[in-house]
PAZAPA-4460 file (N, C-alpha, C; in steps of 0.05 Angstrom, whole numbers, plus 32768, in hexadecimal, padded with zeros to 4 digits):
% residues 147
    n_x    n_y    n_z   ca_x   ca_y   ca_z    c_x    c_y    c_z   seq   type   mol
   8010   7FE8   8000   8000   8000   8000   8011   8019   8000     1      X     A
   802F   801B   8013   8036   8030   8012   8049   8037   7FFC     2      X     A
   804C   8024   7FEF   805D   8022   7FD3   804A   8036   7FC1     3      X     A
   8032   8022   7FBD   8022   802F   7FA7   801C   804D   7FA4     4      X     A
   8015   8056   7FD0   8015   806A   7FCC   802C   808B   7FBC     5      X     A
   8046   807E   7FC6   805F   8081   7FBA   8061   8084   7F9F     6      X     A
   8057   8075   7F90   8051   8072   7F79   804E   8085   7F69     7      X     A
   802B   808F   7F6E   8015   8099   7F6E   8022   80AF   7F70     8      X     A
   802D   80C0   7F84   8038   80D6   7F8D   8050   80D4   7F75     9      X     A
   8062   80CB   7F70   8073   80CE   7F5C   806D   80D3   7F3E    10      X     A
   8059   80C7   7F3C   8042   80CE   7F22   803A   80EC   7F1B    11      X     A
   802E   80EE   7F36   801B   8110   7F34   8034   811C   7F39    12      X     A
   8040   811B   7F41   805B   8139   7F48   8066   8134   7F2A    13      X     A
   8065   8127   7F10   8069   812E   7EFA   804C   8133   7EED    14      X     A
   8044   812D   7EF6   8023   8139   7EE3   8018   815D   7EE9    15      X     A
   802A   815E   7F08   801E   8179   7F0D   8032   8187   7F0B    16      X     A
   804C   818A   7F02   8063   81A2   7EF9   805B   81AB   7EE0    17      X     A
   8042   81C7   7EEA   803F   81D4   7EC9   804A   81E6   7EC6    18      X     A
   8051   81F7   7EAE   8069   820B   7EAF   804E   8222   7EA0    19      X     A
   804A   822B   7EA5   803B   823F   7EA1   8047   8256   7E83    20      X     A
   8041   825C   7E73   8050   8266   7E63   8054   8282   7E6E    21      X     A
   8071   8295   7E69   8076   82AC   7E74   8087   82BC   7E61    22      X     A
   807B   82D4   7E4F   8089   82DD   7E3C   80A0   82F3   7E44    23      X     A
   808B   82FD   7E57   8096   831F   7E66   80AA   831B   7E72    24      X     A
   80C1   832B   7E77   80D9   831F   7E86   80F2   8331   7E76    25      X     A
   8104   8332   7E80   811E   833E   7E7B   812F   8327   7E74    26      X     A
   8138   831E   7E55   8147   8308   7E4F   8165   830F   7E49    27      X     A
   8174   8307   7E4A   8192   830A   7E4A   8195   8302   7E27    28      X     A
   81A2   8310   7E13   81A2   8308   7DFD   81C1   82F1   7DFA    29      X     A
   81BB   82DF   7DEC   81CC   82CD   7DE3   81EF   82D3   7DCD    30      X     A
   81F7   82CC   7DC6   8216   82D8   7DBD   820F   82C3   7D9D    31      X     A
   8201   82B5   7D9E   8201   82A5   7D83   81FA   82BC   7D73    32      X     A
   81ED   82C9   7D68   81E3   82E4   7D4E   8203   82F3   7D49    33      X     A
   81FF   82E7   7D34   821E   82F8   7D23   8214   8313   7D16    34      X     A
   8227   832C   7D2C   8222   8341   7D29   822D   834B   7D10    35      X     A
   8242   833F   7CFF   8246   8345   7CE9   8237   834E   7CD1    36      X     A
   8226   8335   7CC9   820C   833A   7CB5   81F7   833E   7CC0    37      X     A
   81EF   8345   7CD8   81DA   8343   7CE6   81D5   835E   7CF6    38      X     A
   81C0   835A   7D02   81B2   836E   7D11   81B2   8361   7D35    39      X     A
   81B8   8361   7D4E   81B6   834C   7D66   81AA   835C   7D7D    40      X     A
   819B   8350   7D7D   8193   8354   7DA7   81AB   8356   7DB1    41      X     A
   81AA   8362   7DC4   81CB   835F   7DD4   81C0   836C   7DF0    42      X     A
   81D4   8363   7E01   81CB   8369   7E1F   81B4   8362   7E21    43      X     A
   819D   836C   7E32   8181   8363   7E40   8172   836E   7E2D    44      X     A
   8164   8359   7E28   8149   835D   7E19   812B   835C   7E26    45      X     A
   8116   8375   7E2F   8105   8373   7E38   80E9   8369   7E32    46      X     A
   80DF   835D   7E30   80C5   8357   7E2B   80B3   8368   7E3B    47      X     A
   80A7   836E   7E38   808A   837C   7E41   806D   8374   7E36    48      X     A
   805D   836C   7E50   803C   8369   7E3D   802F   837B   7E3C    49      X     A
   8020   8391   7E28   8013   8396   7E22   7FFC   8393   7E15    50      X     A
   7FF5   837C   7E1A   7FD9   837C   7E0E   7FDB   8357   7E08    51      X     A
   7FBC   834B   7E0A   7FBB   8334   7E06   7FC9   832F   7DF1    52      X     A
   7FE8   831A   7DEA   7FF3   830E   7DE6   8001   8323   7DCC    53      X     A
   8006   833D   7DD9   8018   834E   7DCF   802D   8355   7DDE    54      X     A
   8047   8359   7DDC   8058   8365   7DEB   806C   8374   7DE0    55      X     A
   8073   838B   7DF1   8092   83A0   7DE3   80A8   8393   7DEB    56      X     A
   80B8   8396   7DD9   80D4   8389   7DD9   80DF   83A3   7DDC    57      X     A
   80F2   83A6   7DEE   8111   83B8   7DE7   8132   83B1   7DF1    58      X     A
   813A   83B0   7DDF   8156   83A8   7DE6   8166   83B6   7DD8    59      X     A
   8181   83BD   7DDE   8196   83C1   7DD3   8194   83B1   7DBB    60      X     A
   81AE   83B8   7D9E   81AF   83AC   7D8F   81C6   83B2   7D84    61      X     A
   81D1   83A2   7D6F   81EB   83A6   7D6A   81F5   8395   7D4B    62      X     A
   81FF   839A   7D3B   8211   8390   7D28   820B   83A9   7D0B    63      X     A
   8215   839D   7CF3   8212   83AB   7CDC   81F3   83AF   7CCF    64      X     A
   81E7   839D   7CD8   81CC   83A5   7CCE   81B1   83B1   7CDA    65      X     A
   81C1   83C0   7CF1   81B1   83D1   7CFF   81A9   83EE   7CF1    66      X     A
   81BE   83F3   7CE0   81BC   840A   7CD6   81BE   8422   7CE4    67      X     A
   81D7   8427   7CF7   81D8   8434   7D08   81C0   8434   7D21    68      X     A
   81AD   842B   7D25   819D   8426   7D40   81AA   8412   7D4E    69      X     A
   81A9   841C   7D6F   81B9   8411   7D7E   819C   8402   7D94    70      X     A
   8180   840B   7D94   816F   83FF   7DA0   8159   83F8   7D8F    71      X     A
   8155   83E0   7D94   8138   83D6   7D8B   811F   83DA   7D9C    72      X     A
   8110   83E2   7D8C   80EB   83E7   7DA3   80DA   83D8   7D89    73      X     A
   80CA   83C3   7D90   80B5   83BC   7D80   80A9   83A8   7D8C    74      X     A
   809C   83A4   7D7F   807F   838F   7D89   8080   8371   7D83    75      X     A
   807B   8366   7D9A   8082   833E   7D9C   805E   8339   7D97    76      X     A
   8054   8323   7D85   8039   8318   7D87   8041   82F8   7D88    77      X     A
   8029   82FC   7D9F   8030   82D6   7DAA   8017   82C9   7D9D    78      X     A
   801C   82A9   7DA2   8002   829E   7DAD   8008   8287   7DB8    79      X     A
   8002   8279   7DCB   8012   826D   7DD7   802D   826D   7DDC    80      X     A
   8040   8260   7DD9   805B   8256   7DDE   806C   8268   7DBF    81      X     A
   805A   826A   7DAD   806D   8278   7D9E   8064   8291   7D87    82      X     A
   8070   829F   7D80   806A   82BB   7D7B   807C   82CE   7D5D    83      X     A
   807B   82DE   7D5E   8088   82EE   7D4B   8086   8311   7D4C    84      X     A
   809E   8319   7D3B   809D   833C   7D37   80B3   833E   7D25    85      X     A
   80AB   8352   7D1D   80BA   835B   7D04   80D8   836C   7D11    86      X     A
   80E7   8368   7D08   8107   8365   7D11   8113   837D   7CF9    87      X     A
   8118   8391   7CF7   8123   83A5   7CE3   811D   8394   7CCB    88      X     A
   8102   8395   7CC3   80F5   838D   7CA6   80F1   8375   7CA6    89      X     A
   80FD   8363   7CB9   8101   833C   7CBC   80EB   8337   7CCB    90      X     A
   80D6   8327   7CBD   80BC   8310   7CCD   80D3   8302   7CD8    91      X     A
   80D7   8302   7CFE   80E6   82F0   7D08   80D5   82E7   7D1E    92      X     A
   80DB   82CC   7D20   80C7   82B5   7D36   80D0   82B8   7D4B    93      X     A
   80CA   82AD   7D64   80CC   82AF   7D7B   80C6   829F   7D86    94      X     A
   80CD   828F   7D91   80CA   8277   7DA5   80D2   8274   7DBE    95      X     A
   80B7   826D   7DCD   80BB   8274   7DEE   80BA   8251   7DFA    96      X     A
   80D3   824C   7E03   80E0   822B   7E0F   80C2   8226   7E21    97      X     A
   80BA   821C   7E21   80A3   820D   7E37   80A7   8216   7E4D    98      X     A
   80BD   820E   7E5F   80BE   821B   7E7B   80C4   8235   7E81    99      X     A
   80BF   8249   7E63   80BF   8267   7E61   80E3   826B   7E71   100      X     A
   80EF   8261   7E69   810B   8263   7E7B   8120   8276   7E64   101      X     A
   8117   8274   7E50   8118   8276   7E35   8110   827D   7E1A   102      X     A
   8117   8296   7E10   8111   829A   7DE8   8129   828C   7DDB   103      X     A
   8118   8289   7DC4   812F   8289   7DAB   811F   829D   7D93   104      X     A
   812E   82AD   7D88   8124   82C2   7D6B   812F   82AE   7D61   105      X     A
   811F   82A8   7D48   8128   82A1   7D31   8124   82AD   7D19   106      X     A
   8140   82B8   7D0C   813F   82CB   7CF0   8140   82B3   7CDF   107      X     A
   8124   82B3   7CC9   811F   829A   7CBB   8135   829F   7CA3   108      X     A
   8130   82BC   7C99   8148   82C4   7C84   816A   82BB   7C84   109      X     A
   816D   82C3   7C98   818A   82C0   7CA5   818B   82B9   7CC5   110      X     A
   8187   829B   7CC3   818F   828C   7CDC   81A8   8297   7CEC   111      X     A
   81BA   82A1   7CDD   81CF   82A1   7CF0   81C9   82BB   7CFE   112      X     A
   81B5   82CA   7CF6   81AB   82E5   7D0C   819C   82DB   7D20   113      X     A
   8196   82BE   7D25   8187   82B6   7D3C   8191   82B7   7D54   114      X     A
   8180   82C3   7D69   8191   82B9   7D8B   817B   82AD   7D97   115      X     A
   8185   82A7   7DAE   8176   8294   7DBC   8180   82A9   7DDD   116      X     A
   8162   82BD   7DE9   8163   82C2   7E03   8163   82B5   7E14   117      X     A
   816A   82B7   7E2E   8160   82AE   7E43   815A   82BC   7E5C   118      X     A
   8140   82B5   7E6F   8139   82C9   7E7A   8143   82C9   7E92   119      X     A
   814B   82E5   7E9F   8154   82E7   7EB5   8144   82E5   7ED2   120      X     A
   814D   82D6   7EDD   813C   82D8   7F03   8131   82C1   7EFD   121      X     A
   8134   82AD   7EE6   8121   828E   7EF0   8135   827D   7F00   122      X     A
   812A   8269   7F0E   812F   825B   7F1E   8125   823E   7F17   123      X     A
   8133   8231   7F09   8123   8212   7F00   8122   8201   7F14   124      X     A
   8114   81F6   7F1B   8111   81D6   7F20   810F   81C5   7F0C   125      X     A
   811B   81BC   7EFB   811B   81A8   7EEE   810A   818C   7EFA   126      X     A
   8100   8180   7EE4   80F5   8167   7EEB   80FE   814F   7EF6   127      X     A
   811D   814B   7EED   8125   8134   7EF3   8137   813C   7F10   128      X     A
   813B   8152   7F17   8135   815B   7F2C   811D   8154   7F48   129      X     A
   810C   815C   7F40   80EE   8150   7F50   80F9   8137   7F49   130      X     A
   80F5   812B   7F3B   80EE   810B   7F3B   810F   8101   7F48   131      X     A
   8120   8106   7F4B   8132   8100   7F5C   8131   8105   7F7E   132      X     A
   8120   811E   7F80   811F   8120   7F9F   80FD   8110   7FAB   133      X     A
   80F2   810D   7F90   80DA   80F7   7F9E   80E5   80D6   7F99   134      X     A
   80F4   80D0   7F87   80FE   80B9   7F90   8110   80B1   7FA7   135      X     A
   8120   80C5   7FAC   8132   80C3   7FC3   811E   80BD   7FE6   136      X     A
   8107   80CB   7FDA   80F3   80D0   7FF4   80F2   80BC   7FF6   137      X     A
   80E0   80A8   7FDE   80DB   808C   7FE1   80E7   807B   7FE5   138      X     A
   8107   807F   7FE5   811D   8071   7FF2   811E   806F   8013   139      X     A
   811F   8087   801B   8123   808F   8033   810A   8080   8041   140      X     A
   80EF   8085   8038   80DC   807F   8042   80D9   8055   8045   141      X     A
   80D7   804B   8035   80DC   8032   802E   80F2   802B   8040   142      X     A
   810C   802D   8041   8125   802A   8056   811B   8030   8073   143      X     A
   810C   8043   807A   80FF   8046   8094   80EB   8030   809A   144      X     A
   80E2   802C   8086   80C2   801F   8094   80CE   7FF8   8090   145      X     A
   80E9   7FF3   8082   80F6   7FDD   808A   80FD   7FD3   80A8   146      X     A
   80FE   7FE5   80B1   8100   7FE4   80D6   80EA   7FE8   80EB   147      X     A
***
């Protein structure tokens, strides 16, 4: 009985880690976007929501195809987990990682202008995490009730 219950409990603590999606946030821009041919996020990139599943972007920016602008201000549209905005003339995608821990832009034109953010102040628990400290329980617990 106390196995099963063990079980049971190891089950739902993966059934109930939902990650809620989270766009808004201050992301740290990535070093992969080659500022050469390109246009790049650089330093912190802000998200802001303004409006059901709209948000302002502003970040620093940087390489040869900025055209002398040193900041970006424009508009992110989501819907769910993934999104888009127009990038100095570029339809570029946007993809928000599941546990919102994380963007990636994707420039479909020129991949190699892609970065991949990440957002600052998260704190993961990872899963195999949990499922290591609830198996360990059921170790500990099982070893006790042998006596």
């Amino acid at each position: 009985m106390l196995y099963s219950t063990f079980l049971l409990l190891l089950i739902a603590s993966n059934l109930i880690v939902v990650h809620s999606q989270s766009w808004a946030g201050v992301y740290t821009a990535g070093t992969a976007c080659d500022d050469t041919p390109c246009c790049c996020f650089v330093g912190q990139v802000v998200l802001t929501n303004t409006s059901a599943n709209t948000y302002t972007v502003n970040s620093p920016v940087s390489g040869s195809d900025c055209n002398g602008i040193t900041t970006y201000s424009g508009y992110l549209h989501t819907s769910g987990y993934e999104g888009w905005m127009i990038l100095f003339s570029t339809n570029t995608s946007v993809i928000l990682h599941s546990d919102s821990s994380y963007v990636t832009v994707k420039n479909w034109d020129h991949p190699f202008c892609s970065v991949l953010g990440v957002k600052n102040g998260i704190a993961k628990l990872d899963i195999n995490t949990l499922n290591l400290f609830v198996v360990a329980s059921i170790g500990m617990v099982m070893s006790i009730t042998k006596f």
